[in-house]
C-alpha positions as CSV (number, residue, x, y, z in Angstrom):
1,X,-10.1,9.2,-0.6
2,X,-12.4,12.7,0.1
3,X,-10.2,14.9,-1.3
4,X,-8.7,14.4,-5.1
5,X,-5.1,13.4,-5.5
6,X,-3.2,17.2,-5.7
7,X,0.4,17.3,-7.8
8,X,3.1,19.5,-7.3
9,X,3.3,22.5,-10.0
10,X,7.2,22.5,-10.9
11,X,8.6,25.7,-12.5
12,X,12.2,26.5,-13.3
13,X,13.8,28.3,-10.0
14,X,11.0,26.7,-7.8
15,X,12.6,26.6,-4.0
16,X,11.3,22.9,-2.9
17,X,10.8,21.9,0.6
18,X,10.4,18.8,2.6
19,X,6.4,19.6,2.7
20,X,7.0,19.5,-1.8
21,X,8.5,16.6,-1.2
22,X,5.7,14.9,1.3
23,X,3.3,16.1,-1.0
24,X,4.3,14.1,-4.1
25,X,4.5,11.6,-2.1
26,X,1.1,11.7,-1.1
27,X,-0.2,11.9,-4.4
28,X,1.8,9.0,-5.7
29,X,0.7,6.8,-2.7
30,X,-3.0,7.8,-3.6
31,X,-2.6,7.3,-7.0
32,X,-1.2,3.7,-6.5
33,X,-3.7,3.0,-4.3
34,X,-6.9,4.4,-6.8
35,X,-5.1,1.6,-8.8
36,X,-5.0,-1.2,-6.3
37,X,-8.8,-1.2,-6.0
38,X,-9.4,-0.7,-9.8
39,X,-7.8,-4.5,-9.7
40,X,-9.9,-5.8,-6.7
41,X,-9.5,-6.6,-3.2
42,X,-8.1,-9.8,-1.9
43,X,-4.9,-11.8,-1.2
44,X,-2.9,-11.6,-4.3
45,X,-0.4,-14.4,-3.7
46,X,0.5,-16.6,-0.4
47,X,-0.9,-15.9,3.1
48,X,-1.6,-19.4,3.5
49,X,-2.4,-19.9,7.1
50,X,-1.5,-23.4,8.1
51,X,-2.5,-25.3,12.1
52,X,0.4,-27.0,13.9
53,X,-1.1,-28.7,16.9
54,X,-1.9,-25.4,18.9
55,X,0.0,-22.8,17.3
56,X,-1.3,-20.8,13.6
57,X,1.1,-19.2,10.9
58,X,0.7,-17.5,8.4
59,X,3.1,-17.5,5.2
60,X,4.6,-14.6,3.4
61,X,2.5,-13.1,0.9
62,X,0.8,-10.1,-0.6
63,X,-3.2,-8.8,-0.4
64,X,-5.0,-5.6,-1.1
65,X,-7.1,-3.8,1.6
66,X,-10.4,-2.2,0.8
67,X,-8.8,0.9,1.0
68,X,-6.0,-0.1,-2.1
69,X,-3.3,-0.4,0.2
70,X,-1.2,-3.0,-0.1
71,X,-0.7,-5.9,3.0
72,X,3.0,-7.4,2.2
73,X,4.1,-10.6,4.6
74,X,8.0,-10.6,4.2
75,X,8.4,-14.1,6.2
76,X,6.1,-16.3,8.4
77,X,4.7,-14.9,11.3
78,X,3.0,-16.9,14.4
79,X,-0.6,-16.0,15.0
């Protein structure tokens, strides 16, 4: 992260667009992210990777990047 996380500033009668929008986005993505790496980097749950003869898979799971982002394995996938 090289620049710090930057909030919207709300006022009453404030005309929002879809840059507003992106924007809070960002910063909530950041922020999250500040937060995965306060916790540590790794696999988190799962990811097992298991040999069949010839062919690899991997199994669902969950693991954080160096970066804080998160790495999320919704079913098994063939390596």
């Amino acid at each position: 992260m090289t620049d710090p996380p930057r909030r919207v500033r709300y006022f009453h009668g404030r005309l929002l667009s879809a840059e507003d929008f992106e924007a809070e986005q960002t910063y909530h993505r950041q922020m999250r992210y500040l937060s995965n790496r306060l916790c540590g980097v790794g696999i988190a749950e799962g990811l097992d990777v298991t040999l069949d003869g010839r062919s690899v898979e991997v199994s669902p799971g969950v693991a954080i990047d160096p970066l804080g982002r998160e790495l999320v394995l919704t079913e098994p996938a063939p390596v």
